[in-house]
Structure formats: C-alpha cells, structure tokens
PANULUM-34968 format. One record per residue: residue in three letters; x, y, z of N, C-alpha, C in turn. Coordinates in steps of 0.02 Angstrom, whole numbers, always signed. Layout:
 type n_east n_north   n_up ca_east ca_north  ca_up c_east c_north   c_up
  ALA      X       Y      Z       X        Y      Z      X       Y      Z
...
END
This chain:
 type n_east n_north   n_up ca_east ca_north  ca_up c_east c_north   c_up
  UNK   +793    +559   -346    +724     +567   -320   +689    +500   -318
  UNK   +667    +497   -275    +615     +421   -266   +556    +409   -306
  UNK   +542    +371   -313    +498     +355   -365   +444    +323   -315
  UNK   +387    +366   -367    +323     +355   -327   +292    +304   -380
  UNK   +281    +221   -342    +262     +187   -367   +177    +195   -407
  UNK   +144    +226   -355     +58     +247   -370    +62    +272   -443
  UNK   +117    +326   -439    +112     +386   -500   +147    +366   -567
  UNK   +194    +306   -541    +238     +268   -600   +173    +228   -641
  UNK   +124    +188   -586     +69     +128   -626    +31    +171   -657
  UNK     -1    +248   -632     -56     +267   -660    -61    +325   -721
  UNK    +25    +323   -724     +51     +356   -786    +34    +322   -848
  UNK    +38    +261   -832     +23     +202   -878    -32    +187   -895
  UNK    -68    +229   -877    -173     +221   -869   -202    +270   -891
  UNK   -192    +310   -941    -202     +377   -960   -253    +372   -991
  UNK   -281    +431   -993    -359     +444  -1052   -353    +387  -1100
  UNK   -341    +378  -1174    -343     +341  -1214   -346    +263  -1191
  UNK   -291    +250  -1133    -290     +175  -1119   -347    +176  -1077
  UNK   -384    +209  -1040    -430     +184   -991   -494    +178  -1040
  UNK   -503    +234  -1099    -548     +209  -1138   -525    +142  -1178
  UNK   -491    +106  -1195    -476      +52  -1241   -496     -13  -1198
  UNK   -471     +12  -1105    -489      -34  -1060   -562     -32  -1068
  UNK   -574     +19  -1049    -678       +7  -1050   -695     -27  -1110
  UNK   -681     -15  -1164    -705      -50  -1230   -690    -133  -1196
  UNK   -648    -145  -1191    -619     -210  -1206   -667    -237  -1135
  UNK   -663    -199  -1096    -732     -216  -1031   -804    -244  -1054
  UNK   -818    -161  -1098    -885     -166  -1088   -929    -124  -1046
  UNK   -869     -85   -996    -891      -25   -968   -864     +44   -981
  UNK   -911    +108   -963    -892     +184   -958   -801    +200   -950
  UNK   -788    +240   -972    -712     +276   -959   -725    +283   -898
  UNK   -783    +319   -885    -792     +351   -805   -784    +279   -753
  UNK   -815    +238   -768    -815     +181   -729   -733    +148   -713
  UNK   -731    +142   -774    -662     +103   -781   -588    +141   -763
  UNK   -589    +220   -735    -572     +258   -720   -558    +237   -647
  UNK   -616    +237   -628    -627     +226   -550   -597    +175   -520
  UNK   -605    +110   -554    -585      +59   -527   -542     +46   -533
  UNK   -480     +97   -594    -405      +80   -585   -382    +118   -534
  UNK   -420    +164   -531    -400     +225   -465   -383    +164   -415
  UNK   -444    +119   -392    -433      +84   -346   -405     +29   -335
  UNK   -385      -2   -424    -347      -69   -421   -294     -56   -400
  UNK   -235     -17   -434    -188      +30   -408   -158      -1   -364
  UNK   -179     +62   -286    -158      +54   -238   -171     -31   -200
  UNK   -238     -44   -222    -235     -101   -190   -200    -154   -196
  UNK   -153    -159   -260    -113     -198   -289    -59    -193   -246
  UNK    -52    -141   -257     +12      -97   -212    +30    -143   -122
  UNK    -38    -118   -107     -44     -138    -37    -39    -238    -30
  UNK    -58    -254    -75     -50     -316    -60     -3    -343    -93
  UNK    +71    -301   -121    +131     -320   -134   +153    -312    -54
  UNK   +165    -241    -28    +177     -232    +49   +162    -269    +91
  UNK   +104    -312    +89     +94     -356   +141   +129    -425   +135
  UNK   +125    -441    +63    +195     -476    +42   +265    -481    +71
  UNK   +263    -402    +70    +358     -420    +45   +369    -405   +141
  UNK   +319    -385   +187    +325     -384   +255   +353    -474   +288
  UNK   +301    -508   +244    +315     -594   +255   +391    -609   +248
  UNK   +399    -646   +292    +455     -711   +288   +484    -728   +207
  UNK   +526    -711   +169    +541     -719   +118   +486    -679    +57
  UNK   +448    -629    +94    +406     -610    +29   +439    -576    -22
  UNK   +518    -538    -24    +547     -511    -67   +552    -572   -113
  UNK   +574    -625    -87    +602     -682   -134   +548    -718   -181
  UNK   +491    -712   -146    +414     -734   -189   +393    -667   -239
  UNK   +401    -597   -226    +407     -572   -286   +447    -563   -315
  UNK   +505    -564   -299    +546     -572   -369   +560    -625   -411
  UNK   +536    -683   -380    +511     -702   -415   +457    -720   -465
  UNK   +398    -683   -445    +330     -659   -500   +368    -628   -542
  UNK   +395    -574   -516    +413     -509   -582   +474    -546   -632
  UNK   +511    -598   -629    +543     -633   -670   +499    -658   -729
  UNK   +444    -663   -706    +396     -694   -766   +349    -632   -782
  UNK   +354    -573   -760    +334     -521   -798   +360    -492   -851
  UNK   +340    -483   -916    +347     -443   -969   +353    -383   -964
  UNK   +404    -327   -951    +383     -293   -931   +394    -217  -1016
  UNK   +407    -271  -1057    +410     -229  -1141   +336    -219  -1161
  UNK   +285    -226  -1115    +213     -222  -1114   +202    -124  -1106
  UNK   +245    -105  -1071    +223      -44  -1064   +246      +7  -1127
  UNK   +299      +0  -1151    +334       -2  -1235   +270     +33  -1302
  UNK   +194     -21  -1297    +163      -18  -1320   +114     -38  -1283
  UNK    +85     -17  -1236     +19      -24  -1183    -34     -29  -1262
  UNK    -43      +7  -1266    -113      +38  -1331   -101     -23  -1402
  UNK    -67     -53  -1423     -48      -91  -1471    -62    -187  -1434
  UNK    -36    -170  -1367     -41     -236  -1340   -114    -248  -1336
  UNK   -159    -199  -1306    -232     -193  -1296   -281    -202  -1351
  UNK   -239    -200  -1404    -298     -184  -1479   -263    -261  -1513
  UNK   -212    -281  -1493    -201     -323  -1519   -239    -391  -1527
  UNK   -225    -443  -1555    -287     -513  -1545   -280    -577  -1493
  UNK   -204    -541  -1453    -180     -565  -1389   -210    -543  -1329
  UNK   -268    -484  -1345    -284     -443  -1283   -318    -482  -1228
  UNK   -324    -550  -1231    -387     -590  -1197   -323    -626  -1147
  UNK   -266    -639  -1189    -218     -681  -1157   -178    -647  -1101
  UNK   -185    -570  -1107    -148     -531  -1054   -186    -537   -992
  UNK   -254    -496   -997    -297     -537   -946   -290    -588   -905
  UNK   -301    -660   -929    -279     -704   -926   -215    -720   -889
  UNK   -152    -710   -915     -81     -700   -895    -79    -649   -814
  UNK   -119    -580   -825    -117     -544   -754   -168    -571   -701
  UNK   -219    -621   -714    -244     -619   -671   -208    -719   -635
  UNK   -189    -752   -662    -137     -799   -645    -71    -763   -608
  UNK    -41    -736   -612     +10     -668   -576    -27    -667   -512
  UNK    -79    -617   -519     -92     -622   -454   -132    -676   -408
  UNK   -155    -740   -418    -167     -781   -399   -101    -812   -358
  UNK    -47    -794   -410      -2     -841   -373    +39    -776   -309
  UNK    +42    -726   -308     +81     -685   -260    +13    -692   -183
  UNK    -57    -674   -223     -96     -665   -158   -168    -736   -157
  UNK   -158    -791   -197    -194     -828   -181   -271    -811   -226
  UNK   -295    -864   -206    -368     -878   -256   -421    -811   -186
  UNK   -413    -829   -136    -473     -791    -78   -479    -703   -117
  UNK   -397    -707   -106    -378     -627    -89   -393    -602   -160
  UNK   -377    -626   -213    -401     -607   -297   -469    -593   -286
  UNK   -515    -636   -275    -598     -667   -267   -620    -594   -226
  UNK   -598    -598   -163    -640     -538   -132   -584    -465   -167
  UNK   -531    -451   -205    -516     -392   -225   -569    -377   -292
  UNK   -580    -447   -330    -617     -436   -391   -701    -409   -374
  UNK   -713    -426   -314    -789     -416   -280   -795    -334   -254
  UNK   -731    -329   -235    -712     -264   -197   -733    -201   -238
  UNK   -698    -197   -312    -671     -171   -351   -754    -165   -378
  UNK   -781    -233   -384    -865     -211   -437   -916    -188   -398
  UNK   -872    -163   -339    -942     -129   -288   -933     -61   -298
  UNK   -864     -61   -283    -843       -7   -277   -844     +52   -343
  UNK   -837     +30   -379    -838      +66   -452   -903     +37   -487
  UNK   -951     +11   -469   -1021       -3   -509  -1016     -47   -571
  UNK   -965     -94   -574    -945     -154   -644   -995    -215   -615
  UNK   -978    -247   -681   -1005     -324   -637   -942    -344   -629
  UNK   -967    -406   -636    -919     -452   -582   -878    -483   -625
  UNK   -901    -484   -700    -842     -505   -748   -795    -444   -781
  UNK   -843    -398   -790    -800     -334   -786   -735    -329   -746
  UNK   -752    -342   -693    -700     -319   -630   -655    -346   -627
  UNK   -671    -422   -644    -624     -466   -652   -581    -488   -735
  UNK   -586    -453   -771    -566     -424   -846   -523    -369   -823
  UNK   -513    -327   -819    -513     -253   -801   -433    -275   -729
  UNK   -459    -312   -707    -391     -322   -661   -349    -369   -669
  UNK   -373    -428   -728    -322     -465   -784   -265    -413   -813
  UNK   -307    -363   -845    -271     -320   -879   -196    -256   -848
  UNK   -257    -223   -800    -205     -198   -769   -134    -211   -738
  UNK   -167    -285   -702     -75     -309   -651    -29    -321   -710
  UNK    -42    -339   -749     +36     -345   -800    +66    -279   -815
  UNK     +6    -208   -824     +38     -153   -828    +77    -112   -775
  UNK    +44    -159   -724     +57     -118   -633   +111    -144   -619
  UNK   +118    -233   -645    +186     -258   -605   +260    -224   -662
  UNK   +238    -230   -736    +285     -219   -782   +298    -133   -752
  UNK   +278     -85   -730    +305      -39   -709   +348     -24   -654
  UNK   +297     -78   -594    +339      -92   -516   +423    -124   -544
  UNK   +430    -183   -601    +466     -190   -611   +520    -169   -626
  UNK   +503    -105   -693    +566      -64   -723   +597     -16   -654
  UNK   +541      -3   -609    +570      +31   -548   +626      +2   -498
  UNK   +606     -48   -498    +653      -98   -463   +715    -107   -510
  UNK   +724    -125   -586    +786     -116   -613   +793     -64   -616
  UNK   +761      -8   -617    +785      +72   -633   +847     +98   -577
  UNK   +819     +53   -513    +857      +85   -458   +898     +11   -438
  UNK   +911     -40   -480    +958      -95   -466   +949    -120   -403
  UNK   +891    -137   -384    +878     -161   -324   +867    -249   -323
  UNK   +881    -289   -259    +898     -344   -262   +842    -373   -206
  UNK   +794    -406   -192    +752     -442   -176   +749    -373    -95
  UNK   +795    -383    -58    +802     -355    -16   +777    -279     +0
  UNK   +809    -254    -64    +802     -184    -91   +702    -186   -111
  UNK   +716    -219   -155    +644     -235   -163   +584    -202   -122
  UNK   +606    -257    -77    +562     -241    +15   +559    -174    +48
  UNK   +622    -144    +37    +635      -90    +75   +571     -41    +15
  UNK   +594     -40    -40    +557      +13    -75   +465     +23    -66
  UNK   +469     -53    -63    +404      -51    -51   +362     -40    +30
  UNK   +399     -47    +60    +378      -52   +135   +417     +43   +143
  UNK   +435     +57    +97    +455     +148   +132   +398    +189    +98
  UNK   +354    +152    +62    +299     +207    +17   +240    +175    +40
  UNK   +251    +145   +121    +166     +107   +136   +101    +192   +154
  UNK   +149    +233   +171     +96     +294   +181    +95    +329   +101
  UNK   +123    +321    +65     +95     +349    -18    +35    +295    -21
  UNK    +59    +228    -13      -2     +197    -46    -72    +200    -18
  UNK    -51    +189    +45    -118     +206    +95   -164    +260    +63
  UNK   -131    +313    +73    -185     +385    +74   -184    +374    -14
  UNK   -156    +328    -50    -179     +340   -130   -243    +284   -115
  UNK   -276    +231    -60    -325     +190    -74   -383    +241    -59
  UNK   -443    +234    -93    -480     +271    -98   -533    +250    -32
  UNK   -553    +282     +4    -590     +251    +90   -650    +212    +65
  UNK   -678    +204    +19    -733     +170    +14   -721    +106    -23
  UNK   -672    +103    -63    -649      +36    -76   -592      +8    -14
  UNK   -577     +49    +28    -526      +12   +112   -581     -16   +146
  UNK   -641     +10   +145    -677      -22   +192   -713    -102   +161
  UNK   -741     -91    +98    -736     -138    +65   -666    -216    +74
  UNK   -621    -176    +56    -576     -246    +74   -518    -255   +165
  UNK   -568    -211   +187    -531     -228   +262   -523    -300   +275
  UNK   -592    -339   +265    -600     -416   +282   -545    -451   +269
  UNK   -516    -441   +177    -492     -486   +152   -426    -485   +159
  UNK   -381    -464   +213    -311     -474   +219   -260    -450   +164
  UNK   -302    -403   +102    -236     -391    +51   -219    -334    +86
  UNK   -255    -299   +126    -236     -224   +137   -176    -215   +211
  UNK   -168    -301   +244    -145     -303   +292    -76    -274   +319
  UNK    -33    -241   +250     +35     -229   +255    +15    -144   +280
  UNK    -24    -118   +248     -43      -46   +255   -103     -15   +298
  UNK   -135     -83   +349    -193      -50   +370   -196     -23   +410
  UNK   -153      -1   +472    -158      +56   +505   -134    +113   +478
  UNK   -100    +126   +425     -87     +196   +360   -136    +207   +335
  UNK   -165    +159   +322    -238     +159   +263   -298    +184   +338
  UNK   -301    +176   +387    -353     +193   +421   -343    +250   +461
  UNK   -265    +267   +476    -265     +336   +472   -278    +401   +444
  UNK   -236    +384   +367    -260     +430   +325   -329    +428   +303
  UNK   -383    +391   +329    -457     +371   +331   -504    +431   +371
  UNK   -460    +428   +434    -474     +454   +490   -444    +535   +472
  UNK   -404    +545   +448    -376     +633   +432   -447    +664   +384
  UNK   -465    +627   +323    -489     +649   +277   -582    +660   +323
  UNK   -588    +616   +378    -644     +610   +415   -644    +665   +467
  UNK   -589    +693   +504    -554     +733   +528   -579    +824   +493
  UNK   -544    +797   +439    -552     +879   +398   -616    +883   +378
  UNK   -646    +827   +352    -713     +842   +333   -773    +869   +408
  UNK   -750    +839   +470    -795     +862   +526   -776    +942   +530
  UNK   -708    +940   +523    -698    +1031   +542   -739   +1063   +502
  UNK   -744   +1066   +440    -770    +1110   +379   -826   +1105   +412
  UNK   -870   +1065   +422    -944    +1052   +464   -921   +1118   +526
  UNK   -897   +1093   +560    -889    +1127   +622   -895   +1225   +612
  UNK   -842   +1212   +567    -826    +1294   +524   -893   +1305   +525
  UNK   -926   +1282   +488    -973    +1322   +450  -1037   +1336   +495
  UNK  -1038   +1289   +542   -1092    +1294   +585  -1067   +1330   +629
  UNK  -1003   +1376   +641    -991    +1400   +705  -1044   +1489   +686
  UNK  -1033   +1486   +640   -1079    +1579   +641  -1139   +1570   +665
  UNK  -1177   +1495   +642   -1241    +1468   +675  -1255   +1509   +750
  UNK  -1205   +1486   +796   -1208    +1495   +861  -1226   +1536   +906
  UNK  -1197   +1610   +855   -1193    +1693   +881  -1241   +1719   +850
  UNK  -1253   +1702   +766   -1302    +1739   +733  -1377   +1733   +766
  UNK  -1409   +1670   +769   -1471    +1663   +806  -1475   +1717   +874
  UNK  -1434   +1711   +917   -1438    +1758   +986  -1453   +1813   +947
  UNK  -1381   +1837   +911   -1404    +1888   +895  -1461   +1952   +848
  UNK  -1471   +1899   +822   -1537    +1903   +769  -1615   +1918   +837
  UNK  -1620   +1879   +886   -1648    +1887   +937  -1656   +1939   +980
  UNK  -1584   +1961  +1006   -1560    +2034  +1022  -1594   +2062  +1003
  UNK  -1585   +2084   +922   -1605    +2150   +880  -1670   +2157   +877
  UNK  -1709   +2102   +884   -1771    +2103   +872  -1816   +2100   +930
  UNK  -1769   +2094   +962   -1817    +2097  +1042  -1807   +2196  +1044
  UNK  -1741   +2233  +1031   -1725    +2290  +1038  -1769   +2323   +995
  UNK  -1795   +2297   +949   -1846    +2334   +911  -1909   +2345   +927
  UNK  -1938   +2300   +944   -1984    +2296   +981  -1996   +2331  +1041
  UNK  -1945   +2326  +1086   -1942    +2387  +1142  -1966   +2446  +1115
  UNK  -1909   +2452  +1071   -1917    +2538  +1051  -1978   +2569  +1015
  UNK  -2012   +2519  +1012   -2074    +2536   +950  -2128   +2521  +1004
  UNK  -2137   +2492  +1077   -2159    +2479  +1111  -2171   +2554  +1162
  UNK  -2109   +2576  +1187   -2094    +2639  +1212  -2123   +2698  +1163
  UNK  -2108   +2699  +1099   -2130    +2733  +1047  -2208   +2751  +1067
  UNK  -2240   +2704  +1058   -2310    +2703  +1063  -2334   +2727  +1128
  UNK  -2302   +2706  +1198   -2340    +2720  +1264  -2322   +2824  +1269
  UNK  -2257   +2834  +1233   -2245    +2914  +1264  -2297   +2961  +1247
  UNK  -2328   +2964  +1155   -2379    +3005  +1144  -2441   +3001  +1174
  UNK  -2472   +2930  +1219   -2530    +2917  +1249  -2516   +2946  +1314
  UNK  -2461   +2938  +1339   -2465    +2969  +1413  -2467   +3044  +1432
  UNK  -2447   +3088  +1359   -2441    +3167  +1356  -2511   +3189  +1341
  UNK  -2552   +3143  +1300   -2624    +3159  +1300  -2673   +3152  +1343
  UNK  -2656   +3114  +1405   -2711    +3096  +1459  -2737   +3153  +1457
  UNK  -2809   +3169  +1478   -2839    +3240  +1498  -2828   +3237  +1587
  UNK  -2823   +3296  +1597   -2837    +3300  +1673  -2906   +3307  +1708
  UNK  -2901   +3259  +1780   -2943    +3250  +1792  -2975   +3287  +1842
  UNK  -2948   +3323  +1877   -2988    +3385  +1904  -2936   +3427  +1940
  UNK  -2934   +3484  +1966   -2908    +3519  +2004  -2884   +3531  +2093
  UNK  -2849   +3559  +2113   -2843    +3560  +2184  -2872   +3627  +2198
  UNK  -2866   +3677  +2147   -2913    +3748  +2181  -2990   +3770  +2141
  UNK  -3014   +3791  +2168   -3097    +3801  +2144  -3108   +3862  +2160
  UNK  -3146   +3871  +2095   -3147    +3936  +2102  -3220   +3966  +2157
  UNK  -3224   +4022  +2191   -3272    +4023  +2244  -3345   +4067  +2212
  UNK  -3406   +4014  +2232   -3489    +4032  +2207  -3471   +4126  +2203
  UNK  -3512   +4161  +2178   -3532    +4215  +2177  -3565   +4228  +2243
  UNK  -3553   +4269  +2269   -3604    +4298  +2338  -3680   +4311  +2302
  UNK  -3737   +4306  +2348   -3799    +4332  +2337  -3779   +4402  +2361
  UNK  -3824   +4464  +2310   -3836    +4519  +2325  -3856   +4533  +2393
END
C-alpha cells in the first residue's frame, strides 16, 4: 500500500505534540493546530516543485542525508528537552537550503496570516516541524528503498494528495511565492471543486425559493377569490324588487 506522505507527517503532530509545540511557541493548541495543518502540505508542495527541477531528486537527497531522522523515536522528549531551540534552528537552515531565503520568508509570512501567530511564532513553529516532516518523508523513502530517482517519482505521484491536503486560504496566500509551483494547477483545482460544491449547496437550497413564492401567491390570490365571491352571492339574493310588469286594475265607480 502506498504511503500517504500528508498522513505519515501529521501522525507525528498529535494532540500532546501540538500542545508542547504551542508551549514552546507561545501560542493556542488551536492555533498551532492550524498552522501545522498548513505547514504540512506546504512543505510537501515545495519538495514537488523540487524534485520536478533538473537534478532536484539529487538536491534532496541530499538534505535528507543530514536529516536525523531518530527525532521521531522520541518527538515529545526531543521537544522538552534543553536542545529544543537547536531543532528549530537546525529545521529552519534545512529548509533555507532546499527552497532558499525568499521562499522560507514569504512561507513563514504565509503561515502567520493564515493561522493568526506572529511572525516569530510562525517562524519557531516551522523550525520545529521540518525536521519532524523531513525525518518522516525520510523513513518513507527508506521504508520503500527508494533511490534519488524513486524519490521523485513518489513525490510527484501524490501531487493531487498534497494539493487538496493545502488548505485554500493559505494557497492563495502563497500563490506569489513559487513554493506551491510543483502542485499549482492540483492545488487550484481542488480549490475550484470545494468552490464548485459549495455553489451547488447554495443553488440546492435556493431552488424551493423559486416555486414556493408563486405558489404561496396562487393560494392567496385563490383565497381571496373565494371569500370575494363569498360575499357578492348573499347580496345579490337580497336585492328587493323593483316593480312589476302586471298591475292590478282601479276599482270601477259605482
């Protein structure tokens, strides 16, 4: 069975760790929830746009050589530990070097709009995560003995998982910045379905709109008739009459 990269990273993000993340933030579970929802895929997507490039299998496999990936072993121990500042640190150098200083800068901007952090938050919070995101992408890639090549393929056959896993309001957010470029017509399709279903339900619901008014009109115009007619039949049976065609004839004089 194939392995769904989205569901492999966010296995790794569970209740307890997303609260230990917020602590170590400074923000809500709820918050910090959100924005892994969205670091995630977007990580995702800007491995794919990677490994689409001219040698991009060979530029991540080589990142993930310098990933740790005995980090996931003890996620919760690494986080509480007095190293927790250096992981940070360590993931957010990782991704500097696969997608550059721009593409980090506007994902870290992306991410504190999108989920309501600041801006050091956001950028804490996605130190942390890529070492847990790549150390998982990793064991997947040895899990299934894949070789730079292989690599590519895995990742470029799950560009529609990752897509419809980016959440539409953080895609529109980082359309500008070129990380989403491996997946953006997936990502703006499945944009367009969820925009799609949401007009029908509209549509649905307003279709009884259409018939009920007429017919609400109908009935009440039919009522009115009848209560109209009602009223004229008993006035027209009471008219008095107004005089006769025969008369009766004077008395003769004696």
């Amino acid at each position: 069975m194939a392995i769904n990269l989205v569901d492999a990273i966010m296995d790794q993000l569970k209740g307890p760790i997303i609260e230990q993340l917020g602590g170590l933030i400074g923000e809500s579970p709820e918050k910090t929830q959100k924005a892994a929802e969205g670091i995630v895929p977007a990580l995702l997507s800007g491995l794919v746009g990677t490994a689409a490039k001219s040698d991009g299998g060979g530029l991540i496999t080589s990142i993930l050589d310098k990933v740790d990936d005995s980090v996931l072993d003890g996620v919760s121990t690494v986080l509480g530990g007095s190293e927790a500042s250096s992981v940070s640190s360590t993931g957010s150098s990782l991704l500097t070097s696969l997608f550059g200083d721009n593409m980090v800068s506007s994902l870290v901007s992306g991410i504190a709009t999108f989920a309501g952090l600041g801006a050091e938050s956001s950028k804490s919070l996605l130190g942390f995560v890529a070492p847990i995101a790549l150390g998982a992408f990793k064991r997947a890639v040895k899990s299934e003995g894949l070789d730079a090549s292989g690599l590519v393929g895995m990742l470029l056959g799950q560009k529609d998982t990752i897509a419809r896993a980016l959440p539409s309001g953080l895609s529109d957010l980082l359309q500008a910045s070129g990380l989403l470029s491996g997946v953006a017509g997936k990502a703006q399709e499945a944009i367009s379905t969820v925009q799609q279903a949401a007009q029908g339900d509209i549509e649905e619901h307003k279709s009884p709109l259409r018939w009920l008014l007429p017919t609400l009109l109908l009935v009440a115009l039919g009522f009115l008739l009848t209560k109209w007619f009602a009223e004229e039949k008993p006035r027209d049976t009471a008219r008095p009459a107004t005089g006769s065609a025969y008369q009766t004839p004077a008395p003769s004089a004696p």
